[in-house]
PyMOL commands that place a pseudoatom at each C-alpha (Angstrom):
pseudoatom trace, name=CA, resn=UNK, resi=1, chain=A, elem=C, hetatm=0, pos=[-7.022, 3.395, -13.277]
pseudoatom trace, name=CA, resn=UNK, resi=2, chain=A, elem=C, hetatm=0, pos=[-3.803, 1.809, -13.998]
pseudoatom trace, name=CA, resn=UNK, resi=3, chain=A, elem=C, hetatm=0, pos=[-3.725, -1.757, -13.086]
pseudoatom trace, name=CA, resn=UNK, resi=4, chain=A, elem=C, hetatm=0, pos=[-0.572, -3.935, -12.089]
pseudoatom trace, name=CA, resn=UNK, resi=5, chain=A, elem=C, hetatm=0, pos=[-0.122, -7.638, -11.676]
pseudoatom trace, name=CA, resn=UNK, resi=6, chain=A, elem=C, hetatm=0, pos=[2.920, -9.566, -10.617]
pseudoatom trace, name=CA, resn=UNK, resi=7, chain=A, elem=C, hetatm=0, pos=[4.082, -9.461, -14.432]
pseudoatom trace, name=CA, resn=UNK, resi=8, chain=A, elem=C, hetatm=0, pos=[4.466, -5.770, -14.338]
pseudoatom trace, name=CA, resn=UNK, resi=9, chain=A, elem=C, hetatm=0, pos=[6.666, -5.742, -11.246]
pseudoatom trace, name=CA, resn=UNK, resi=10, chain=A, elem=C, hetatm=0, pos=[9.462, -3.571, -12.428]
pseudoatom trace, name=CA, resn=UNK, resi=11, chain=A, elem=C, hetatm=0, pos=[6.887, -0.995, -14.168]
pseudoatom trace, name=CA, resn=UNK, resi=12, chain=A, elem=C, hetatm=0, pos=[4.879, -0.894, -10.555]
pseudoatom trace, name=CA, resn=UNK, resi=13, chain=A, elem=C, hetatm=0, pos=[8.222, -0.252, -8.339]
pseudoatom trace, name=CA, resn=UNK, resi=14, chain=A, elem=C, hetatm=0, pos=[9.505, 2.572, -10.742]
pseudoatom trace, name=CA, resn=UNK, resi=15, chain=A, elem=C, hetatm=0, pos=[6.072, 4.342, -10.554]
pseudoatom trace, name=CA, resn=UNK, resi=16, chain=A, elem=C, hetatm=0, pos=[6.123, 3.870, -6.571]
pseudoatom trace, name=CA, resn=UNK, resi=17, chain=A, elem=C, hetatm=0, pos=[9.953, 5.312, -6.822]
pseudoatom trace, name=CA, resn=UNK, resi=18, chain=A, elem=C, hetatm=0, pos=[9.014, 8.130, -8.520]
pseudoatom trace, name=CA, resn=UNK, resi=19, chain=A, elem=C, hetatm=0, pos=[5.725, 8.996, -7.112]
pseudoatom trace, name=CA, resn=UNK, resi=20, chain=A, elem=C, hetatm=0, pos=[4.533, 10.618, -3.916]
pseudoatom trace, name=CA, resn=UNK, resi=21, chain=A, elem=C, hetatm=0, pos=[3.563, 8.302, -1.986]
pseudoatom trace, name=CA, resn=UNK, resi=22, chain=A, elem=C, hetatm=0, pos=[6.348, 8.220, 0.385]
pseudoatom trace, name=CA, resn=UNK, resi=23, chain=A, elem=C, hetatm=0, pos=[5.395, 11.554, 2.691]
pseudoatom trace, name=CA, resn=UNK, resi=24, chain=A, elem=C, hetatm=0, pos=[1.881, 11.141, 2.174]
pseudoatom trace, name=CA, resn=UNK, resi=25, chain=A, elem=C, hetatm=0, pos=[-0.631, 10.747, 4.849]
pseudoatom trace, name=CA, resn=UNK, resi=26, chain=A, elem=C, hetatm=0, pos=[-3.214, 7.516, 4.989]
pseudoatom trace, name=CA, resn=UNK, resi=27, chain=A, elem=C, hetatm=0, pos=[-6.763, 9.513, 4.492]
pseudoatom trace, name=CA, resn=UNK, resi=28, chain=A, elem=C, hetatm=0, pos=[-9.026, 6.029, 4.277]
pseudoatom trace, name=CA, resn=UNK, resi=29, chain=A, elem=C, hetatm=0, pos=[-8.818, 2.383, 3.988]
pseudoatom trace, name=CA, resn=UNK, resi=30, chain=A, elem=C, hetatm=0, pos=[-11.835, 0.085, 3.767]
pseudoatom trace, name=CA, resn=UNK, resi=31, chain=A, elem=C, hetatm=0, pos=[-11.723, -3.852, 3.427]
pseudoatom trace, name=CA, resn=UNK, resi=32, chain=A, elem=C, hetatm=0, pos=[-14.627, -5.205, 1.191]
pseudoatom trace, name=CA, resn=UNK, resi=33, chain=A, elem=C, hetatm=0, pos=[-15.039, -8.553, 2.385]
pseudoatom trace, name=CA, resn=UNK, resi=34, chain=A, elem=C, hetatm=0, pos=[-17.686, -9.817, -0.561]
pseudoatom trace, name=CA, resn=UNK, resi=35, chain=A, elem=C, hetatm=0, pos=[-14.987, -8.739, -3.367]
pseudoatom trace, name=CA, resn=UNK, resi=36, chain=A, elem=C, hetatm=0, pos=[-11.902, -9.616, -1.552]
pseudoatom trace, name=CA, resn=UNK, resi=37, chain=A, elem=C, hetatm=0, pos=[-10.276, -6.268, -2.269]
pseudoatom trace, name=CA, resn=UNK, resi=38, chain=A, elem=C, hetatm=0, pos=[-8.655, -3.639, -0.310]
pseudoatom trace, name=CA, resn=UNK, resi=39, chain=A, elem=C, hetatm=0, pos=[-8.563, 0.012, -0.681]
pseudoatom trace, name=CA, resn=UNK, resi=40, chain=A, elem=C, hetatm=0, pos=[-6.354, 2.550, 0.782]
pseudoatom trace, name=CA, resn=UNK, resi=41, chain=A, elem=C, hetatm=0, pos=[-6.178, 6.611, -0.238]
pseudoatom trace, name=CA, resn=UNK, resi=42, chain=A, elem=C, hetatm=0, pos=[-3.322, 8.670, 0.402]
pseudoatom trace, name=CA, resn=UNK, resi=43, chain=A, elem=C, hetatm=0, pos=[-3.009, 12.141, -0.024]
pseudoatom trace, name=CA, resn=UNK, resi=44, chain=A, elem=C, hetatm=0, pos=[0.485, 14.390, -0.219]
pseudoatom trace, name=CA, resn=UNK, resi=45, chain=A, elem=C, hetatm=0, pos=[-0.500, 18.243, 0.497]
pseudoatom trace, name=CA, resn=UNK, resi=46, chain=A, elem=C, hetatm=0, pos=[3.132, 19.485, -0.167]
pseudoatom trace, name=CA, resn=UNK, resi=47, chain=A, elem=C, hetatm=0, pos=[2.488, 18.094, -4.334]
pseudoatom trace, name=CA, resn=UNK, resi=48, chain=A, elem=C, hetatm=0, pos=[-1.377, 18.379, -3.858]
pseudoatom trace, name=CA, resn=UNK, resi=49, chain=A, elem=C, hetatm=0, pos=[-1.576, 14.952, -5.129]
pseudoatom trace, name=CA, resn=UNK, resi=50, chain=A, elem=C, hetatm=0, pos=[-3.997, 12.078, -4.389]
pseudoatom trace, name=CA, resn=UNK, resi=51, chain=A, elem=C, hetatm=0, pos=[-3.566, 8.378, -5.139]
pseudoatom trace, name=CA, resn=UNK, resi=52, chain=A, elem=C, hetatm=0, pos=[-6.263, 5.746, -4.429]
pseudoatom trace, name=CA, resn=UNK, resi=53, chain=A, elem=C, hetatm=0, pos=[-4.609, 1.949, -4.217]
pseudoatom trace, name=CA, resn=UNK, resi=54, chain=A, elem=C, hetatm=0, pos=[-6.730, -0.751, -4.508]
pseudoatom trace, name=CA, resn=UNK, resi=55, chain=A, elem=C, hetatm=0, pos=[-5.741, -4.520, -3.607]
pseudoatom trace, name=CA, resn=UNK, resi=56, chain=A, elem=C, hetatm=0, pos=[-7.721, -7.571, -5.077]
pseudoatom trace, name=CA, resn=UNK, resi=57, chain=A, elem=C, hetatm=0, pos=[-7.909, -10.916, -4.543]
pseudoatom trace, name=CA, resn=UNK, resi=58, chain=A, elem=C, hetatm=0, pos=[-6.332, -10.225, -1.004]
pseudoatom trace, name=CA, resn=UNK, resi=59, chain=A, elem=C, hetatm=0, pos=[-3.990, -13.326, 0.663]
pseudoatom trace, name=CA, resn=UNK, resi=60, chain=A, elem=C, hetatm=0, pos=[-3.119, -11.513, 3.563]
pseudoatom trace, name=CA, resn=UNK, resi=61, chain=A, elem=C, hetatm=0, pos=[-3.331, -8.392, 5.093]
pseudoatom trace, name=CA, resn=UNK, resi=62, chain=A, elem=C, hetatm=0, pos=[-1.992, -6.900, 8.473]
pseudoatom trace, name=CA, resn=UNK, resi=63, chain=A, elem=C, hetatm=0, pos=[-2.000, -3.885, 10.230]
pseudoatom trace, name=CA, resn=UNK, resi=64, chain=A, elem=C, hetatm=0, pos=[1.059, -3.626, 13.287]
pseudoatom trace, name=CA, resn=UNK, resi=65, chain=A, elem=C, hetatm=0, pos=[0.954, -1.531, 16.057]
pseudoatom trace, name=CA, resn=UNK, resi=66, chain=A, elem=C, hetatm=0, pos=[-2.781, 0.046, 15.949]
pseudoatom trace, name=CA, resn=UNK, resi=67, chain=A, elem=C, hetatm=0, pos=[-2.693, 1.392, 19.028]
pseudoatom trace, name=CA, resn=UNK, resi=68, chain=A, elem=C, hetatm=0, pos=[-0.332, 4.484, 18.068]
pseudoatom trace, name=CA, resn=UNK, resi=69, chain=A, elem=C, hetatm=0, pos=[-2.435, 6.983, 16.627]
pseudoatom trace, name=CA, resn=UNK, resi=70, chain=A, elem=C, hetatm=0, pos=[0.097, 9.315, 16.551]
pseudoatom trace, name=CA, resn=UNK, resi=71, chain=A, elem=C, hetatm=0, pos=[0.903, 9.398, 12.705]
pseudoatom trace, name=CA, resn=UNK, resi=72, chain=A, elem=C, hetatm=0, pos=[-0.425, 7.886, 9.284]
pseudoatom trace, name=CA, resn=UNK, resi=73, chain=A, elem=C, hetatm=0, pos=[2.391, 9.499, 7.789]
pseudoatom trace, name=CA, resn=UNK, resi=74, chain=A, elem=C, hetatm=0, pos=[4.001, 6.808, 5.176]
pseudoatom trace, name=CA, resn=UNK, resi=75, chain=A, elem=C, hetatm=0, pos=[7.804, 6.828, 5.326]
pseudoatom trace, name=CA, resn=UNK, resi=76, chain=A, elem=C, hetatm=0, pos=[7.938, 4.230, 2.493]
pseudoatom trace, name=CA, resn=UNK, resi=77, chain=A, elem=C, hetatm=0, pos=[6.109, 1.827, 0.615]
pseudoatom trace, name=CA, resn=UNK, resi=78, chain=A, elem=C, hetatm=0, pos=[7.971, -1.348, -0.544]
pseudoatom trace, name=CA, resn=UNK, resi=79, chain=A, elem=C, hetatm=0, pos=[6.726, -3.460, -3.348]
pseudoatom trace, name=CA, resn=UNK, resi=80, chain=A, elem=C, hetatm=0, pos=[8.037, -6.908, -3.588]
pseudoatom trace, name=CA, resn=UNK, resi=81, chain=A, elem=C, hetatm=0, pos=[7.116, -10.954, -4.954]
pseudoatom trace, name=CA, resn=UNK, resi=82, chain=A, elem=C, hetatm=0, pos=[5.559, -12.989, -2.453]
pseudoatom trace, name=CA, resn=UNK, resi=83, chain=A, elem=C, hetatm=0, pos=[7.607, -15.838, -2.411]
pseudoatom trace, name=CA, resn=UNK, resi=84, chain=A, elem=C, hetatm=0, pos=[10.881, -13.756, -2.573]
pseudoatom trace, name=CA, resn=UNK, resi=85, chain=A, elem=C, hetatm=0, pos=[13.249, -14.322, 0.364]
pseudoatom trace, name=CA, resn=UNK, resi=86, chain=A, elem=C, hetatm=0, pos=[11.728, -12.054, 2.797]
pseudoatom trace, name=CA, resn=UNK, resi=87, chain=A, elem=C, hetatm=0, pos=[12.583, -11.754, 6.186]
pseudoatom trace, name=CA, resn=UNK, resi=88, chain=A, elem=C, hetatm=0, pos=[9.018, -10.578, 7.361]
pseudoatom trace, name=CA, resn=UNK, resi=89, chain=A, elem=C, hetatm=0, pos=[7.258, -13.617, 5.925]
pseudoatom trace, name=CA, resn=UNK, resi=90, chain=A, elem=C, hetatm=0, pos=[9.603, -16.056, 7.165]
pseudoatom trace, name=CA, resn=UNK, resi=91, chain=A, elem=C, hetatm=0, pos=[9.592, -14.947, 10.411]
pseudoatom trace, name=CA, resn=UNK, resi=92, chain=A, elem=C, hetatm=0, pos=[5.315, -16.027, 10.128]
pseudoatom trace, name=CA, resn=UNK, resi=93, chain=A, elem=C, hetatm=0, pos=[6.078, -19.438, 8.948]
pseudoatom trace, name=CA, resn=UNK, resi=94, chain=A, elem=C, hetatm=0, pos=[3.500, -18.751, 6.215]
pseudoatom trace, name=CA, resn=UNK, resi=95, chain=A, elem=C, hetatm=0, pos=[3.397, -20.052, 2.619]
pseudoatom trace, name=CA, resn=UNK, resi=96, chain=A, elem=C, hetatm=0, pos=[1.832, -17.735, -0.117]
pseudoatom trace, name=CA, resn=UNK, resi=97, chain=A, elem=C, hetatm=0, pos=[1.115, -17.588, -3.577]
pseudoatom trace, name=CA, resn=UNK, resi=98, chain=A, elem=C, hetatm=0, pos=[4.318, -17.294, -5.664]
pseudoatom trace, name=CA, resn=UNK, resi=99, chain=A, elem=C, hetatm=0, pos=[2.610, -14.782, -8.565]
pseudoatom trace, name=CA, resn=UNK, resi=100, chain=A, elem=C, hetatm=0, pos=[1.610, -12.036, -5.710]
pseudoatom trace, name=CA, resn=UNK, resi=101, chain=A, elem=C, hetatm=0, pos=[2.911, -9.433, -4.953]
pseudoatom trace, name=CA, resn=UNK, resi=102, chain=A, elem=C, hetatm=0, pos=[3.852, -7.745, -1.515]
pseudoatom trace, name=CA, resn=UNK, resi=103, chain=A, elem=C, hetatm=0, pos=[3.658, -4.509, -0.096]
pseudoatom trace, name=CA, resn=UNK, resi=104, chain=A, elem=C, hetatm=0, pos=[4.567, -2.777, 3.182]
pseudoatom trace, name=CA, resn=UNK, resi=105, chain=A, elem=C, hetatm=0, pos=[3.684, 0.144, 3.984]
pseudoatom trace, name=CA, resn=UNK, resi=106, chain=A, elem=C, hetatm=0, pos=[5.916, 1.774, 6.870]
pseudoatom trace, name=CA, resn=UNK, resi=107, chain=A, elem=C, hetatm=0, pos=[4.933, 4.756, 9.109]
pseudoatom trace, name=CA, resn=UNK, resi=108, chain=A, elem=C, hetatm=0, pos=[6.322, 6.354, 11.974]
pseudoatom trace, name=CA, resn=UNK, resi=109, chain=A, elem=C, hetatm=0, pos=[6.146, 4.744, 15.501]
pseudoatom trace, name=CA, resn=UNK, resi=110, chain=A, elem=C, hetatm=0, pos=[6.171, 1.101, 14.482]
pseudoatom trace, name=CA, resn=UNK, resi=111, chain=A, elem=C, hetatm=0, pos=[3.398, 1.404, 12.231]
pseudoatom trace, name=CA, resn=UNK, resi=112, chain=A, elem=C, hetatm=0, pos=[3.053, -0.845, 9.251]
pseudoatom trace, name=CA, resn=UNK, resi=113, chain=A, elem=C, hetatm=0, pos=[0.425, -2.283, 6.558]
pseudoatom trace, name=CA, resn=UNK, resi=114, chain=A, elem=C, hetatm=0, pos=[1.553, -5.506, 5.562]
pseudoatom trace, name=CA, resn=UNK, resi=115, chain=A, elem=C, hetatm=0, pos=[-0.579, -7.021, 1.999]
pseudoatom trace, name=CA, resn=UNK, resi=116, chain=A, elem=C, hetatm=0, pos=[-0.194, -9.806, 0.193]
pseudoatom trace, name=CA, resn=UNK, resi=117, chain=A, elem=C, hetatm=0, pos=[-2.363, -9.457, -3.269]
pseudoatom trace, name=CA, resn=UNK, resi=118, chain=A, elem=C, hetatm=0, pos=[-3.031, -10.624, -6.711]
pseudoatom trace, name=CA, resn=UNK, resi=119, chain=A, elem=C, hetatm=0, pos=[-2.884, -7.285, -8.285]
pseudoatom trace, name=CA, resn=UNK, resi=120, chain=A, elem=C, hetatm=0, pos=[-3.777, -3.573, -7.954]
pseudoatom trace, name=CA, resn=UNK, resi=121, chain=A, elem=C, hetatm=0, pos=[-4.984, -1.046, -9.548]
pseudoatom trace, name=CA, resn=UNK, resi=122, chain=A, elem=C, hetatm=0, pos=[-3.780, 2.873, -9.160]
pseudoatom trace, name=CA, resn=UNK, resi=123, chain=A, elem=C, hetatm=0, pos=[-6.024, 6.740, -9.419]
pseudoatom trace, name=CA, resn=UNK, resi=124, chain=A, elem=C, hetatm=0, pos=[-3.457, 9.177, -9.492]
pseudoatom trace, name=CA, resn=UNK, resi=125, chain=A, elem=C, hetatm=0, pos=[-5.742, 12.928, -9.181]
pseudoatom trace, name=CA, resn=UNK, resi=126, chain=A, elem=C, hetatm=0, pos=[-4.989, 16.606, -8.284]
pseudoatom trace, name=CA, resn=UNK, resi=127, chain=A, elem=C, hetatm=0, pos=[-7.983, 17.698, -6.129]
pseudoatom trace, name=CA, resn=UNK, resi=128, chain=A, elem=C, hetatm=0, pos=[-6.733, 20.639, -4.604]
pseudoatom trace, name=CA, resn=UNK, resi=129, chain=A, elem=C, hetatm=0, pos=[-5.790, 19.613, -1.101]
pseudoatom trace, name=CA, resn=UNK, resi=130, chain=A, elem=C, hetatm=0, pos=[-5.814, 22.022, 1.521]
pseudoatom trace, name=CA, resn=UNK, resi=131, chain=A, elem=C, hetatm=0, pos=[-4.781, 21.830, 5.091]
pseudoatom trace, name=CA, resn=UNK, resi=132, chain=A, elem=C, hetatm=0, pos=[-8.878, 21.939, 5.879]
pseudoatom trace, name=CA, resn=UNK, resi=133, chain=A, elem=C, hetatm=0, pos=[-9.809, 18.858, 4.348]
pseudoatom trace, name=CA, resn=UNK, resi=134, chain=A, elem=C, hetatm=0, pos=[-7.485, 16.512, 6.170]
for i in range(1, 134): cmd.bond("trace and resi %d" % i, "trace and resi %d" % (i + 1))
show_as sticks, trace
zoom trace
């Protein structure tokens, strides 16, 4: 597992440019309340390629416009500091931690994962995806 905190920044963003995470389809995500960590896995069938994201020492997390079950398809995944000017946070009225980072993923029809974390950690693997295990 590679790990990330808000000191690698710049390290985290190029791996998220250059991986494939952007196309891939949301597979699981699980909240574990105890250890304050979230945990997301992705899969991308067109480079057979898996990546499992785990957030700790979640600040925030939000999930916009459940009802559409029509895609889990991630468009993009943006990767930015908390306390950065950012429209979406502003528009809350919420103060957070200035060493965290924050992520938004965006899928069609309005859907969106919003996170606000400490740091995360990263399993790329190749387990042979096929069309049968989605």
């Amino acid at each position: 597992m590679i790990k990330y905190n808000i000191s690698k920044i710049e390290k985290l963003k190029e791996f998220i440019y250059y991986s494939n995470i952007h196309d891939a389809i949301v597979k699981y995500s699980k909240y574990d309340l105890k250890n304050n960590c979230f945990t997301i896995k992705v899969a991308n069938y067109s480079f057979n390629i898996q990546y499992t994201l785990k957030f700790y020492n979640i600040e925030y997390l939000l999930f916009t416009n459940t009802a559409s079950n029509n895609s889990n398809n991630i468009n993009t995944l943006v990767v930015s500091k908390s306390n950065d000017n950012n429209e979406v946070l502003n528009e809350l009225s919420l103060k957070f931690s200035q060493n965290n980072f924050y992520f938004i993923f965006e899928m069609f029809f309005d859907k969106e994962i919003h996170i606000i974390c400490e740091s995360i950690g990263i399993i790329t693997s190749q387990p042979r995806l096929t069309v049968e295990s989605q």
